[in-house]
N, CA, C and O atoms as CSV, one atom per row, in Angstrom:
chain,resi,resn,atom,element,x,y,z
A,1,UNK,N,N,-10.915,13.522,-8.790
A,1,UNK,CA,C,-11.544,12.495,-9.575
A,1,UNK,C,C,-11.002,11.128,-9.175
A,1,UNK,O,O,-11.732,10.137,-9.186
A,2,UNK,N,N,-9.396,11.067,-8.733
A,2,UNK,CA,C,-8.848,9.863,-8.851
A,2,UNK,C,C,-9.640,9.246,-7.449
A,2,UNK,O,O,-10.063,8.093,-7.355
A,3,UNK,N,N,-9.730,10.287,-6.405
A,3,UNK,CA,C,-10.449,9.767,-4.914
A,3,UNK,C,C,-12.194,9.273,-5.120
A,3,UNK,O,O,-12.831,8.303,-4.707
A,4,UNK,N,N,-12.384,9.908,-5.568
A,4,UNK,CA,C,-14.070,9.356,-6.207
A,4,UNK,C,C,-13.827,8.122,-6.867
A,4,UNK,O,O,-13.651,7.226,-6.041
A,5,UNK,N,N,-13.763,7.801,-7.854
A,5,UNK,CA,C,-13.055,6.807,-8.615
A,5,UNK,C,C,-12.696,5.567,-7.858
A,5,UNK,O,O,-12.943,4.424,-8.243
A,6,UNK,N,N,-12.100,5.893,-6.764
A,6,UNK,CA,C,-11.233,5.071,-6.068
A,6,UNK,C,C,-12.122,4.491,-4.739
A,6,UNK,O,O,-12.103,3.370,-4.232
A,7,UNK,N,N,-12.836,5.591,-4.408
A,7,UNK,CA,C,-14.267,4.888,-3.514
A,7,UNK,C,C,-14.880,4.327,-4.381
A,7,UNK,O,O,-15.934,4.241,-3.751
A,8,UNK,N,N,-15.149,3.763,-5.528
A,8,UNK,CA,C,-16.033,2.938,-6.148
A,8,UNK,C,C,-17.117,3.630,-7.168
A,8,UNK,O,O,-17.886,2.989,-7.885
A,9,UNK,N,N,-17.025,5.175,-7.092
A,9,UNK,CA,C,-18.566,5.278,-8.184
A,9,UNK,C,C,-17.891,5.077,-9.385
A,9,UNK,O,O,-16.768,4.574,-9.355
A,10,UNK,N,N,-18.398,5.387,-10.409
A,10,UNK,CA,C,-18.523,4.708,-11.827
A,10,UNK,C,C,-17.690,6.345,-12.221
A,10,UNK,O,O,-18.064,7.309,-11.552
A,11,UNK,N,N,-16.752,6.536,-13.141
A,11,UNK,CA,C,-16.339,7.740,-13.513
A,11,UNK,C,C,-17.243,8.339,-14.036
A,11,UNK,O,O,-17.442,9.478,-13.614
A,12,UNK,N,N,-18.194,7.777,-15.223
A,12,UNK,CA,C,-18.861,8.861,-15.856
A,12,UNK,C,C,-19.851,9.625,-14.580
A,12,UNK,O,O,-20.150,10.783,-14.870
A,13,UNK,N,N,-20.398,9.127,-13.208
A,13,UNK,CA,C,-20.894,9.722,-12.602
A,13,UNK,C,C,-20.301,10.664,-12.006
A,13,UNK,O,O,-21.015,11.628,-11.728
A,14,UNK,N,N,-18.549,10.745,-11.528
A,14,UNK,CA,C,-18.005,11.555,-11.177
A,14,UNK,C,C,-17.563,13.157,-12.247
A,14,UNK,O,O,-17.445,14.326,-11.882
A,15,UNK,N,N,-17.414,12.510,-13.651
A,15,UNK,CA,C,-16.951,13.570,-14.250
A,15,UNK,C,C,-18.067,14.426,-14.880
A,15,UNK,O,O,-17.860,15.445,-15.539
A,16,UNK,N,N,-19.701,13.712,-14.505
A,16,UNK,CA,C,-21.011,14.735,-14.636
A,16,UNK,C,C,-20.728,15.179,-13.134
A,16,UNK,O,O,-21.335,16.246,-13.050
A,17,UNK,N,N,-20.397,15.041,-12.452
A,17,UNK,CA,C,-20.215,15.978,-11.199
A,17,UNK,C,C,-19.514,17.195,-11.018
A,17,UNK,O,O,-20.047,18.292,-10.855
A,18,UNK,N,N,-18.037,16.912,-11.059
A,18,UNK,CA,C,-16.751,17.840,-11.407
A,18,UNK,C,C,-17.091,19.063,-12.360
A,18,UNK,O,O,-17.065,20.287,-12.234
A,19,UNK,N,N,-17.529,17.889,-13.695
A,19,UNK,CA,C,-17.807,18.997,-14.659
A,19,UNK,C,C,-19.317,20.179,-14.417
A,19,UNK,O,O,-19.330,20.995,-15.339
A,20,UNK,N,N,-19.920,20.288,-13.903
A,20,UNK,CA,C,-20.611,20.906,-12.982
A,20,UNK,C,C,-20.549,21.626,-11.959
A,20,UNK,O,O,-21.059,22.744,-12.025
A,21,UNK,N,N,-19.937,21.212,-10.780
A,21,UNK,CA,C,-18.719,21.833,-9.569
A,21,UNK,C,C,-17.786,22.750,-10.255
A,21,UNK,O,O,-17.775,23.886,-9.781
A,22,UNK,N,N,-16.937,22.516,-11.337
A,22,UNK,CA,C,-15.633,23.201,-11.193
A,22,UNK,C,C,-15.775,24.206,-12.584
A,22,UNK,O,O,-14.961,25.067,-12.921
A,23,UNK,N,N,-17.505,23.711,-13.544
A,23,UNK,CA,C,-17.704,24.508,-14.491
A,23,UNK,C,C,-16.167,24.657,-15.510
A,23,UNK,O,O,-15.409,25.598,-15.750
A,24,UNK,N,N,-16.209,23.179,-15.928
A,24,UNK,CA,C,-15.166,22.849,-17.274
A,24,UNK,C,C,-16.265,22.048,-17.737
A,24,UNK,O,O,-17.404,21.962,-17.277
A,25,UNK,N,N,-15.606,21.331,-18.968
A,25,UNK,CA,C,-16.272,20.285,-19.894
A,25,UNK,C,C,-16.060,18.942,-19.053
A,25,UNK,O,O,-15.208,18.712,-18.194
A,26,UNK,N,N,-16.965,18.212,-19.490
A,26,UNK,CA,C,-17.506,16.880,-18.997
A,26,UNK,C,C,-15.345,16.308,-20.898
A,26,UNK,O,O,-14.224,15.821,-20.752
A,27,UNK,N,N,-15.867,16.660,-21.714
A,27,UNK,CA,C,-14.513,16.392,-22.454
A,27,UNK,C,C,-13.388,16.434,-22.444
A,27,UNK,O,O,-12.595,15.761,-23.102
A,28,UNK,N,N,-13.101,17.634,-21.311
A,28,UNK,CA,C,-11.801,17.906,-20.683
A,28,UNK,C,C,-11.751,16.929,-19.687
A,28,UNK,O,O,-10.903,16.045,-19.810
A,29,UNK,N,N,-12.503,16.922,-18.721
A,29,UNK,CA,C,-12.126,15.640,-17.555
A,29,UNK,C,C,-11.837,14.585,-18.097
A,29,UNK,O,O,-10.852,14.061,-17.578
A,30,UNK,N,N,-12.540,13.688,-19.447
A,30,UNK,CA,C,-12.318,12.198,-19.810
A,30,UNK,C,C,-11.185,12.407,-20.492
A,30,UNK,O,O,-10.424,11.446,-20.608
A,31,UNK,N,N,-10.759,13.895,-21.184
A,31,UNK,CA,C,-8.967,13.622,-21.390
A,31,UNK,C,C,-8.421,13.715,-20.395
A,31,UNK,O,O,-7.393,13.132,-20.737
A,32,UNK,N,N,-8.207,14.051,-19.133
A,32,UNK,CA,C,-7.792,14.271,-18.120
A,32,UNK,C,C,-7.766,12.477,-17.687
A,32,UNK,O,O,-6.612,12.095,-17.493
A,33,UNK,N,N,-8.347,11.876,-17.593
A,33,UNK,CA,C,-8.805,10.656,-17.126
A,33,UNK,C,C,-7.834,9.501,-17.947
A,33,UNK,O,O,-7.175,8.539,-17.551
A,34,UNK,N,N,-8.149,10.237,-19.605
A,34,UNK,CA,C,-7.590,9.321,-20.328
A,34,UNK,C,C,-5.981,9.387,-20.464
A,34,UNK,O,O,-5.243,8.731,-21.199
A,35,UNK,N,N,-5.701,10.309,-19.596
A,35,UNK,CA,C,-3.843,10.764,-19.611
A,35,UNK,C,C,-3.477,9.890,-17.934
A,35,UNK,O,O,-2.382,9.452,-17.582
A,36,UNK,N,N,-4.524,9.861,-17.306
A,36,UNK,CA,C,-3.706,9.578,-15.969
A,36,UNK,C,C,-2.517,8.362,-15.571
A,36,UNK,O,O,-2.105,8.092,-14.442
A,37,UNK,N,N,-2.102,7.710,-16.928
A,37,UNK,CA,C,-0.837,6.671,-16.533
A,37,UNK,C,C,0.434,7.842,-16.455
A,37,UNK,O,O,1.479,7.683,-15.823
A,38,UNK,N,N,0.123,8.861,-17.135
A,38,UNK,CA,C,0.905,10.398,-17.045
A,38,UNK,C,C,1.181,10.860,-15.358
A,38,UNK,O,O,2.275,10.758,-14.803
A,39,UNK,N,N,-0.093,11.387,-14.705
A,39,UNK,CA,C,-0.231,12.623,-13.689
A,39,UNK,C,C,-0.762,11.385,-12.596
A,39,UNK,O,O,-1.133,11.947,-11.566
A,40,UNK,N,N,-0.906,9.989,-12.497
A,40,UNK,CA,C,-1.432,9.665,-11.383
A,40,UNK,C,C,-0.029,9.165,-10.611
A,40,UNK,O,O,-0.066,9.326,-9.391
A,41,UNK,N,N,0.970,8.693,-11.048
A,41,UNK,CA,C,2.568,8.263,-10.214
A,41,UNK,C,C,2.883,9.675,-9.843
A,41,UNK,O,O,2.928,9.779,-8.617
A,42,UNK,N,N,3.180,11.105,-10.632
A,42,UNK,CA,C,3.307,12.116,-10.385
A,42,UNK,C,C,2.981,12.960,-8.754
A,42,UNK,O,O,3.679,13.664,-8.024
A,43,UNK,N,N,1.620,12.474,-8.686
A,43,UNK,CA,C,0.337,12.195,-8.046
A,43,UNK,C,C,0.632,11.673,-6.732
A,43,UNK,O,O,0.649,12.284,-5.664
A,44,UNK,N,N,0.907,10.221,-7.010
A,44,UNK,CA,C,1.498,9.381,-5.703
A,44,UNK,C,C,2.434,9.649,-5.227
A,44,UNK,O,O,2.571,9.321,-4.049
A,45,UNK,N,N,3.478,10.341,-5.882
A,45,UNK,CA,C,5.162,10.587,-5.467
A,45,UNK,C,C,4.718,11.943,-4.599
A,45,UNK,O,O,5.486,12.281,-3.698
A,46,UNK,N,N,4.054,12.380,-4.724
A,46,UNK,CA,C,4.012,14.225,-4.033
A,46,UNK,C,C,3.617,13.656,-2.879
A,46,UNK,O,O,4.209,13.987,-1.852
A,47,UNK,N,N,2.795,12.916,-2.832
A,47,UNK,CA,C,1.676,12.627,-1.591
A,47,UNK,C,C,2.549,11.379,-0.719
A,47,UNK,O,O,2.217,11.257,0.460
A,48,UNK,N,N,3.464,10.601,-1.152
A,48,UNK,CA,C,4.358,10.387,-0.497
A,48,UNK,C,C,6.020,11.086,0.033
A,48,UNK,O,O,6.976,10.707,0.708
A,49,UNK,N,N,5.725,11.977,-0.543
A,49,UNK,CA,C,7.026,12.939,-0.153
A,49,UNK,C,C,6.084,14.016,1.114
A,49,UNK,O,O,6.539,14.603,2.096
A,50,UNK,N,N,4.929,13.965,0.693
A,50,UNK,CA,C,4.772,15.338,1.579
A,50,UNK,C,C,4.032,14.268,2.890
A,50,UNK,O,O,3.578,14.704,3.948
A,51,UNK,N,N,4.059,13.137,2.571
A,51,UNK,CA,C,3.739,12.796,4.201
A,51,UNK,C,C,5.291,12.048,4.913
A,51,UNK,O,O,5.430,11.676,6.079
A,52,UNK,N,N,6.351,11.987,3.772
A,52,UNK,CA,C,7.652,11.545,4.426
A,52,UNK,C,C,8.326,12.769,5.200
A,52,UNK,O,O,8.870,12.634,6.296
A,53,UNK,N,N,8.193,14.444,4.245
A,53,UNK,CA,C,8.816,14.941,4.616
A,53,UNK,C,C,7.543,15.682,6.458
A,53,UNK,O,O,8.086,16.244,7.408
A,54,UNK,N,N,6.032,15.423,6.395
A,54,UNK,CA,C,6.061,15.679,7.691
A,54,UNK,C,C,6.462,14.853,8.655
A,54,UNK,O,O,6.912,15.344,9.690
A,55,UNK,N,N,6.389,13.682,8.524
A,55,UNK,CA,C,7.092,12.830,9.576
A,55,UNK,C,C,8.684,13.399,10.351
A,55,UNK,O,O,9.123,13.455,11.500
A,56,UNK,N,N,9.219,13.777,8.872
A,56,UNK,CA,C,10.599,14.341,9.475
A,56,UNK,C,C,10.565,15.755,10.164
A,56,UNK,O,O,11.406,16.045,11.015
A,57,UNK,N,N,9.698,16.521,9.827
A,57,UNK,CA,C,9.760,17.812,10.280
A,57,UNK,C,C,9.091,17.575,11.684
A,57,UNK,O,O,9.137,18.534,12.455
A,58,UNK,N,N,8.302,16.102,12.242
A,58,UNK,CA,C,7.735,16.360,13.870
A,58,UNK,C,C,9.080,15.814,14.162
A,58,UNK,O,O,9.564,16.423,15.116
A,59,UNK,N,N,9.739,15.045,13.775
A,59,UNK,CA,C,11.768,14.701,14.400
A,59,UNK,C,C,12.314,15.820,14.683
A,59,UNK,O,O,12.512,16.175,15.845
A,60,UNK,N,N,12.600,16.452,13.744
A,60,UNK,CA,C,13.310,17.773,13.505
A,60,UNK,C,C,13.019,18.598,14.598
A,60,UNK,O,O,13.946,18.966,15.318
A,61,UNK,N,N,11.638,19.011,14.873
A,61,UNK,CA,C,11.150,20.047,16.192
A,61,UNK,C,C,11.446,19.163,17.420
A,61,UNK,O,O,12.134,19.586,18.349
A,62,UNK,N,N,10.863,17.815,17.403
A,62,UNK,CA,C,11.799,17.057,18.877
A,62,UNK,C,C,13.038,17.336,18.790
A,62,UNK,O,O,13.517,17.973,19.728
A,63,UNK,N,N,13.400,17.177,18.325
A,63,UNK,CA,C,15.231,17.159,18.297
A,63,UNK,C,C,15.329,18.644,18.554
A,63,UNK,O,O,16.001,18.849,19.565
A,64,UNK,N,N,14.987,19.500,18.112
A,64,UNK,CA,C,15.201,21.040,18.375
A,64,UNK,C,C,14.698,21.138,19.733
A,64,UNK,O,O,15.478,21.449,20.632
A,65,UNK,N,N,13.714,20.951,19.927
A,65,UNK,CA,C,13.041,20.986,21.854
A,65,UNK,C,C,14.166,20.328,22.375
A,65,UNK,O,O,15.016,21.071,22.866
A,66,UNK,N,N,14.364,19.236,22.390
A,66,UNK,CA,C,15.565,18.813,23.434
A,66,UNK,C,C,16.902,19.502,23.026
A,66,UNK,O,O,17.352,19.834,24.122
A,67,UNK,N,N,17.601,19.820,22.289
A,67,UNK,CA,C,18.548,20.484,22.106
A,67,UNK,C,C,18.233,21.667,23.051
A,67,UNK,O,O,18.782,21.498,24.140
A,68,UNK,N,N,17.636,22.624,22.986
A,68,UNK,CA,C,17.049,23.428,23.625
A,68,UNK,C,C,17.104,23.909,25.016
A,68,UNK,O,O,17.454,24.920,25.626
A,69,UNK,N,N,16.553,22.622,25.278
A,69,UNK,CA,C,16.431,22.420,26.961
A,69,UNK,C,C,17.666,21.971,26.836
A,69,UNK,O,O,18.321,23.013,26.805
A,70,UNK,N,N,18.467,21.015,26.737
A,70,UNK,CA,C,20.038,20.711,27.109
A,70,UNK,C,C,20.961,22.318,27.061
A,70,UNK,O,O,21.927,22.712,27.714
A,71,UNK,N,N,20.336,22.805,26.237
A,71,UNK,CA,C,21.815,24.229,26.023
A,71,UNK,C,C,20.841,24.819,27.317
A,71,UNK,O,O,21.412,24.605,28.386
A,72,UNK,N,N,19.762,25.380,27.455
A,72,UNK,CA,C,19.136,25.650,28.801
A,72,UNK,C,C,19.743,25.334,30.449
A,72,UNK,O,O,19.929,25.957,31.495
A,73,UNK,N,N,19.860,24.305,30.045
A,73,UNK,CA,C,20.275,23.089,31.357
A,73,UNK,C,C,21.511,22.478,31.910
A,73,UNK,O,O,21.934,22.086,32.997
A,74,UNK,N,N,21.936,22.582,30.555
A,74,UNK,CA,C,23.839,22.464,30.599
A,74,UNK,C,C,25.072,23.382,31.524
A,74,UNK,O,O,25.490,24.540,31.522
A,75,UNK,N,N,25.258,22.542,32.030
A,75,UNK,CA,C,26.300,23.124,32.909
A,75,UNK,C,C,27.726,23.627,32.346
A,75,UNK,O,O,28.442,24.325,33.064
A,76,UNK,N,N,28.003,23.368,31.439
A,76,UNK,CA,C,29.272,23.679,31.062
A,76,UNK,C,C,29.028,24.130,28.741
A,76,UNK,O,O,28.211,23.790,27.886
A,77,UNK,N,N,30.133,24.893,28.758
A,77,UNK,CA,C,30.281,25.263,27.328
A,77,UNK,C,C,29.935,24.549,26.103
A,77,UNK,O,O,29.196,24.769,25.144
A,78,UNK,N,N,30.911,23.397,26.552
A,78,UNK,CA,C,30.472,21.876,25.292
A,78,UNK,C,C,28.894,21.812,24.840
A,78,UNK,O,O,28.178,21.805,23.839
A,79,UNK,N,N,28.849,21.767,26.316
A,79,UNK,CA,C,26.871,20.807,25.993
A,79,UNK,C,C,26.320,21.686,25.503
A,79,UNK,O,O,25.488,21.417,24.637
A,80,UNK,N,N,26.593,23.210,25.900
A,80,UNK,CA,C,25.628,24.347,25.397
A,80,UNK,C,C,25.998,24.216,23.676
A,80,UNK,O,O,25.284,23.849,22.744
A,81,UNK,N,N,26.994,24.543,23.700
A,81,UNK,CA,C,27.679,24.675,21.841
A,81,UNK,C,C,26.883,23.250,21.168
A,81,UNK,O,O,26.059,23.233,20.253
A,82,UNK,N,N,27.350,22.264,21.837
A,82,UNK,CA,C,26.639,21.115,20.998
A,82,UNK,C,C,25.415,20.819,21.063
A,82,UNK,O,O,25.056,20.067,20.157
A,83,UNK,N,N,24.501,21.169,21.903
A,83,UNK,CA,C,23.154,21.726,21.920
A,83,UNK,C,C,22.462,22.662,20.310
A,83,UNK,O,O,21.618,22.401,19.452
A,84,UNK,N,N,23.404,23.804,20.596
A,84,UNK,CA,C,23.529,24.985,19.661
A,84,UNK,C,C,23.487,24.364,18.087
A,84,UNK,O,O,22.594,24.667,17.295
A,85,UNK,N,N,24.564,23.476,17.776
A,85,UNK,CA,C,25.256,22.848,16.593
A,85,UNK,C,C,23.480,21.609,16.257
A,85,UNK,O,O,22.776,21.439,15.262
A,86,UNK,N,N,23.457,21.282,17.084
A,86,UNK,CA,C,22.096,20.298,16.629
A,86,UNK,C,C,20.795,21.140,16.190
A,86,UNK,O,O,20.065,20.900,15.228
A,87,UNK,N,N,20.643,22.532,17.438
A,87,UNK,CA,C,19.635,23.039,16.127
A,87,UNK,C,C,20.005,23.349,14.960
A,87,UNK,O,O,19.401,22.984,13.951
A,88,UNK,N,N,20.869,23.940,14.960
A,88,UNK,CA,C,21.495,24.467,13.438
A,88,UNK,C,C,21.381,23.364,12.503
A,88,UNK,O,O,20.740,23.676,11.499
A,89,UNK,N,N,21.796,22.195,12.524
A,89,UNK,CA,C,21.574,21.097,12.076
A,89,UNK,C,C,20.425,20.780,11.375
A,89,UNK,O,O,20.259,20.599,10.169
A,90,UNK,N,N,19.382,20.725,12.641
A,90,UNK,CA,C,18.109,20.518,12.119
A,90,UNK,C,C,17.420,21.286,11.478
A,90,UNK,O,O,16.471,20.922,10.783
A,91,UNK,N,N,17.857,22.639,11.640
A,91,UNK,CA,C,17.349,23.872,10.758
A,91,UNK,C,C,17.993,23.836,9.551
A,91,UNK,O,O,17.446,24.501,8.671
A,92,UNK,N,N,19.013,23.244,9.247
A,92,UNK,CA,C,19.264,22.817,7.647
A,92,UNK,C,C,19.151,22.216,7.146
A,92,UNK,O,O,19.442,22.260,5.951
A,93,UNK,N,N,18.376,20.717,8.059
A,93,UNK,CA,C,17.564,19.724,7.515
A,93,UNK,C,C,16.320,20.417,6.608
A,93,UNK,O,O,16.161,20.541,5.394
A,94,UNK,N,N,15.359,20.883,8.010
A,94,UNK,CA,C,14.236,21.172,7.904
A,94,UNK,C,C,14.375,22.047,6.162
A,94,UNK,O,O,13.570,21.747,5.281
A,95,UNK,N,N,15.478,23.088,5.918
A,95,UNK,CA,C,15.378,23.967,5.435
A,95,UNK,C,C,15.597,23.241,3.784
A,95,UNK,O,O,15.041,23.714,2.792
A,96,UNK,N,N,16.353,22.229,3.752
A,96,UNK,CA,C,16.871,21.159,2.913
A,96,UNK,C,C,15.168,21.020,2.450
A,96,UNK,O,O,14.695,21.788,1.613
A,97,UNK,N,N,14.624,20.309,2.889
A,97,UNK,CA,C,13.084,19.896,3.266
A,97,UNK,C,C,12.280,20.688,1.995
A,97,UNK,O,O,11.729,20.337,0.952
A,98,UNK,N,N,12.487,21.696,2.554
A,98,UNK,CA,C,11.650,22.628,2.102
A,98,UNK,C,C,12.094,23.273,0.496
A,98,UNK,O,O,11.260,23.750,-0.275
A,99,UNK,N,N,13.094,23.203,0.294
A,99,UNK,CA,C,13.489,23.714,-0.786
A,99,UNK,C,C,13.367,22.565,-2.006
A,99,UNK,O,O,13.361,22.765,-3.221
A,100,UNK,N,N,13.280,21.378,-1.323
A,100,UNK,CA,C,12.804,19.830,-2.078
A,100,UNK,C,C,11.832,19.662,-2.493
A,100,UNK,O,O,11.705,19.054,-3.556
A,101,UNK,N,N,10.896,20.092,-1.871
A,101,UNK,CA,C,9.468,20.522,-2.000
A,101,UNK,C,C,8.980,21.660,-2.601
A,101,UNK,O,O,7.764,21.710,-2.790
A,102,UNK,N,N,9.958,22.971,-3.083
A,102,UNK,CA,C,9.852,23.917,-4.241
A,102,UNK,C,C,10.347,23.101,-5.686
A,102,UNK,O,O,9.820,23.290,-6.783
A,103,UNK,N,N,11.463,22.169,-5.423
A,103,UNK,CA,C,12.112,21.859,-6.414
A,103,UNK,C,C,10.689,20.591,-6.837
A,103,UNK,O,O,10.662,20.477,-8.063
A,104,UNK,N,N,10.029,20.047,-6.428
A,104,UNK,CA,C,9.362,18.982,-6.914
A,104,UNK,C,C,7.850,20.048,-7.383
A,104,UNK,O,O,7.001,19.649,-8.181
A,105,UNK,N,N,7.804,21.168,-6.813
A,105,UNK,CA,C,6.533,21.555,-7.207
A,105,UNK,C,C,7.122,22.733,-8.930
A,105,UNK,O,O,6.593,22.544,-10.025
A,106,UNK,N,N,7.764,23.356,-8.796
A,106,UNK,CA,C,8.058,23.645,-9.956
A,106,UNK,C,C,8.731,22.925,-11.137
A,106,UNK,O,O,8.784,23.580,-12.178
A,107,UNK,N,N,9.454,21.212,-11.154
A,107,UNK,CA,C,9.553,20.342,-11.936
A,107,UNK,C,C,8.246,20.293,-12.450
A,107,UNK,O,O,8.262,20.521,-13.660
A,108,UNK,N,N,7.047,20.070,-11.976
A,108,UNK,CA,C,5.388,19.877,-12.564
A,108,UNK,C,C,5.037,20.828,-12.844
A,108,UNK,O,O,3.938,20.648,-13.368
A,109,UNK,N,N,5.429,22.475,-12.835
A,109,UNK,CA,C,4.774,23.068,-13.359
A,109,UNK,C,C,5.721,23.071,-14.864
A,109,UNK,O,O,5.204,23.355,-15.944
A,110,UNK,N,N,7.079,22.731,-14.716
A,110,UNK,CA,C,7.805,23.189,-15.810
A,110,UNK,C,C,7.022,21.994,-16.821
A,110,UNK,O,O,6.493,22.496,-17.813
A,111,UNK,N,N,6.912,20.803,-16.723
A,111,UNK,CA,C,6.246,20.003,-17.495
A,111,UNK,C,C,4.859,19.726,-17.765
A,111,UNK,O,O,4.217,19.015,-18.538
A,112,UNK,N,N,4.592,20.703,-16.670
A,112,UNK,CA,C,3.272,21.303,-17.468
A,112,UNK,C,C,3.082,22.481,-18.822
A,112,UNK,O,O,2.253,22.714,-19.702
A,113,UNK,N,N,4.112,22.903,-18.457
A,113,UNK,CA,C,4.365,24.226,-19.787
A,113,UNK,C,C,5.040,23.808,-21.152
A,113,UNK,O,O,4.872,24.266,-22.282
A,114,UNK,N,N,6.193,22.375,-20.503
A,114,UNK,CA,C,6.265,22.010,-21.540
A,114,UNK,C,C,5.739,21.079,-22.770
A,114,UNK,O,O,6.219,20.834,-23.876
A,115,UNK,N,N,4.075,20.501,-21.846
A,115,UNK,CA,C,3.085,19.529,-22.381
A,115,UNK,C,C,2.548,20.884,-23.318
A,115,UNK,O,O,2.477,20.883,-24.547
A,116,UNK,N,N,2.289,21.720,-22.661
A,116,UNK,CA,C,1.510,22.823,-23.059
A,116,UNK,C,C,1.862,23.194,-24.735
A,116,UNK,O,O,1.160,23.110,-25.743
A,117,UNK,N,N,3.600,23.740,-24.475
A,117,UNK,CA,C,4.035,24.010,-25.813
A,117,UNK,C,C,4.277,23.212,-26.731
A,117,UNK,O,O,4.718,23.574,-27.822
A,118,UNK,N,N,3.967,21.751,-26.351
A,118,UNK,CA,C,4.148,20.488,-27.418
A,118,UNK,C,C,2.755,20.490,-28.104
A,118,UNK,O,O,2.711,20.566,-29.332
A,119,UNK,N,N,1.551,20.406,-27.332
A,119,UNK,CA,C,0.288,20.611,-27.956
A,119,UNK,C,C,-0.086,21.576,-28.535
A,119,UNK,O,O,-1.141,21.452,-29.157
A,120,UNK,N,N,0.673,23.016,-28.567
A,120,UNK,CA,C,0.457,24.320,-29.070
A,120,UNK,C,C,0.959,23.730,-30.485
A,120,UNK,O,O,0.253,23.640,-31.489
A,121,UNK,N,N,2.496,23.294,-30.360
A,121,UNK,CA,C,3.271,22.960,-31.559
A,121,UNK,C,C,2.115,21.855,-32.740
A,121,UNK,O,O,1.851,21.998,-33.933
A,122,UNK,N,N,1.743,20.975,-31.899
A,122,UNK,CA,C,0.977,20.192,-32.718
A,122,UNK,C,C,-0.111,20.810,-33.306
A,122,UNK,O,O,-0.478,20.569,-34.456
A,123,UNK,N,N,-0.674,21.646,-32.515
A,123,UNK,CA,C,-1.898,22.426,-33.015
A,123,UNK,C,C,-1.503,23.551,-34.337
A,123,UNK,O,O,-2.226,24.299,-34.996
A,124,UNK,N,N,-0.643,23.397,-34.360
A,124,UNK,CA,C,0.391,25.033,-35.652
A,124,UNK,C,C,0.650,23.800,-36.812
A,124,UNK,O,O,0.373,24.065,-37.982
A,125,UNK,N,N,1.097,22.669,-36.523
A,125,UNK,CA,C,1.606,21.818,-37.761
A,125,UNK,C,C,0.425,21.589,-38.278
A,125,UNK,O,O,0.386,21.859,-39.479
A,126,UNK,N,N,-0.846,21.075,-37.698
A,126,UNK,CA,C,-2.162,20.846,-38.203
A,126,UNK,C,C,-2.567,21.612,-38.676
A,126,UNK,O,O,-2.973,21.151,-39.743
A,127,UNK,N,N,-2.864,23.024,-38.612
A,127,UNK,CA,C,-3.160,24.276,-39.796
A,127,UNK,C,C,-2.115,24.282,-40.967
A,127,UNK,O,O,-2.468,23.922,-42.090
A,128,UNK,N,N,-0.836,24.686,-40.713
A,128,UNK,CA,C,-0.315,24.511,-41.946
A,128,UNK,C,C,-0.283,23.647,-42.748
A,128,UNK,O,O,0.302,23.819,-43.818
């Protein structure tokens, strides 16, 4: 919605769309819409982490290719070992990477469960 939106059509034309396409309520999207000072930074932060962290992961494989070829090519023990020590390196970058990117995707689901059980809660005080 936020990319539609953001090319210029008018929301209510997008959320008679969605709501059609994805077969929810046209009422659910405009709360969805009407929360986004919530889920749109959320939003921006993922989509700048996941294009920071590919930038680093095409480093990471250069740096591993030439390490590579140097322990390949190396004439003596050192260069091979310190060859050796840089992939390892980068494989605990990379691996760092990746576990940053579990930790940021299950933070949003946990606060998704915990939006969840706040609106459940509100919904139980309103009957009683």
């Amino acid at each position: 919605m936020l990319d539609a939106v953001s090319t210029g059509l008018h929301p209510s034309a997008v959320v008679a769309q969605l709501a059609e396409k994805y077969d929810v309520t046209e009422r659910a999207l405009w709360s969805d819409w009407q929360r986004r000072e919530k889920w749109v930074p959320v939003l921006l932060n993922l989509e700048k982490y996941a294009g920071f962290a590919e930038m680093i992961e095409q480093k990471l494989n250069a740096v591993q290719k030439d390490a590579w070829s140097i322990y390949l090519k190396a004439g003596n023990e050192s260069a091979r070992v310190g060859a050796l020590r840089t992939v390892l390196e980068a494989l605990g970058i990379h691996r760092d990477i990746v576990q940053t990117g579990d930790v940021i995707e299950r933070l949003g689901r946990l606060e998704e469960i915990a939006q969840k059980q706040k609106m459940h809660r509100g919904s139980r005080s309103v009957i009683h």
